[in-house]
Structures are given as structure tokens and as C-alpha cells.
C-alpha angles and dihedrals in degrees: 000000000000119000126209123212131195115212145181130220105195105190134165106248098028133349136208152217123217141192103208127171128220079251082060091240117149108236089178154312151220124204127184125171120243126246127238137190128204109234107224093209098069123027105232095036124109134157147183129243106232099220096061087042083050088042098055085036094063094037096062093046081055096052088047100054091042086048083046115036116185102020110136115214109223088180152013126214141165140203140195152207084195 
């Protein structure tokens, strides 16, 4: 039996959500960029605000699982440039 997994890419310019199978076949995904804001305190400093990171992250889990009905997700994981 074939698994489906469901994982994250965080990066630092976008990040992405998946659908892979235990095959390691791509079944779809779902990319967004990151926003950043420029911190007025120090020059070369910027940041994100978590809730609108949460916010793109779940849509695009949203608009994975309506592009793909009835796939059951056997497992979650995440990875990350930072």
C-alpha cells in the first residue's frame, strides 16, 4: 500500500506545501513567497509576522487537499533552510 505524506519546504524567499507518496511520486504542490518586513531600527534587518506565514501555510495545504479529495495523509514533515 501506497502512503501519502504531506511536507513542508520553509525557505527563505518562498516556501511550499507537498503531497508525496511513499513511491516518491509528487502527487502536488502548493508554493507561496514569504513576506518580509524592513525593521526600521537596523539597516539590514527585516522579519516576518508568524500569523500571515501560518495563514499562506495552511492555505496552501487547503488548496492541496481540494485539488486532491480523498488522499489520506499517513504522515507530516518539515523541512528548513534555517
Amino acid at each position: 500500500m501506497v502512503k501519502t505524506y504531506l511536507i513542508f519546504d520553509l525557505g527563505t524567499g518562498n516556501s511550499r506545501a507537498a503531497l508525496v507518496t511513499s513511491d516518491f511520486d509528487v502527487i502536488g504542490m502548493s508554493a507561496f513567497e514569504n513576506k518580509y518586513y524592513k525593521d526600521s531600527e537596523y539597516e539590514d534587518a527585516q522579519y516576518f509576522v508568524p500569523e500571515e506565514w501560518k495563514a499562506s501555510l495552511f492555505g496552501a495545504c487547503s488548496e492541496l487537499l481540494k485539488a486532491n479529495p480523498g488522499v489520506h495523509i499517513s504522515g507530516i514533515t518539515a523541512s528548513g533552510a534555517r
